[in-house]
N, C-alpha and C positions, 0 to 999 in steps of 0.2 A: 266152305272151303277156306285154308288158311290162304291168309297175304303173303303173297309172292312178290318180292320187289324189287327192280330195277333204278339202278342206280345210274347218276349222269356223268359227264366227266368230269364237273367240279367236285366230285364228293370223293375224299381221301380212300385210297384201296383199303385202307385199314377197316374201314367201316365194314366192309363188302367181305372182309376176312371173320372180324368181331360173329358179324350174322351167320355165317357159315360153320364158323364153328359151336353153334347153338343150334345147329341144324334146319336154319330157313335155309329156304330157296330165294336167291339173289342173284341178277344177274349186273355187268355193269355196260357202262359205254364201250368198254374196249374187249371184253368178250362175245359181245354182239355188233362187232365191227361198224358202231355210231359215234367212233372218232371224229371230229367234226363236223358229223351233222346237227341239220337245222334241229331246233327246240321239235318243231311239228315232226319231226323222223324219227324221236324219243317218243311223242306221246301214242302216233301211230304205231312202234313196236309194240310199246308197252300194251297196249288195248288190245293188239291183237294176241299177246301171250298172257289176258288179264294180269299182268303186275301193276302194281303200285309205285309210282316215281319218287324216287326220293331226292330233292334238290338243294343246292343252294342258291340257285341261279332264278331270280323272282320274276321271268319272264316269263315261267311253267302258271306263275300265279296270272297274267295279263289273259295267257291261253287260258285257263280252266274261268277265268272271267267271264271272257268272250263267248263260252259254250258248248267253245270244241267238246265233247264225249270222251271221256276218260276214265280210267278204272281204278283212277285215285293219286293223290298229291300229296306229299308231305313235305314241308318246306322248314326250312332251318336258316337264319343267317348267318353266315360262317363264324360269328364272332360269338355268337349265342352261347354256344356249348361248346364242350370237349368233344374228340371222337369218343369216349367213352358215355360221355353222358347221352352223345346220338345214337350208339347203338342200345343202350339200357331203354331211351325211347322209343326205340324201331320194335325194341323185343315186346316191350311192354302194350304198343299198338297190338302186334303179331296177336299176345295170348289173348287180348281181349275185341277185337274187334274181326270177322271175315272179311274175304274179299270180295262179300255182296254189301256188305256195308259201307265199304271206300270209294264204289260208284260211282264217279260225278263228285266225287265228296276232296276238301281241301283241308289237310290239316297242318296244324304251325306245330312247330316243336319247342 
């Protein structure tokens, strides 16, 4: 099954636009009404809709640490990349990797 991925609220709408128009499935913080919620109310949606988180915020990394069960992490420093070089990564996961593959799984961009 392809990677479905939810985004947080640190992550530019541009991104969440970029994906959509290359026809993934992306959802963000603010269409899933997790405006301010906690890190843990991200990764409990996301596992329950198997998407893939995609962050900038490296407190998802302390959580996928710790063990919590998650259906997958992708983490970016905001300073790393362009929006454009995040989503040429996000697509580039997409073609090559399922959403059984991202598991429990953490990857750096």
């Amino acid at each position: 099954m392809p990677i479905r991925f939810h985004l947080d609220e640190n992550v530019d709408r541009a991104v969440a636009a970029g994906l959509r128009r290359r026809g993934i499935d992306v959802t963000t913080a603010s269409d899933s009404g997790l405006i301010g919620a906690p890190d843990l109310g991200h990764v409990e949606f996301a596992l329950g809709e198997g998407r893939v988180i995609f962050t900038h915020d490296s407190d998802f990394l302390r959580i996928a640490d710790r063990g919590e069960a998650h259906a997958g992490v992708v983490y970016c420093h905001p300073r790393d990349h362009s929006i454009g070089e995040i989503i040429l990564g996000l697509v580039a996961l997409w073609r090559h990797c399922g959403s059984e593959d991202m598991r429990n799984r953490v990857v750096f961009l």
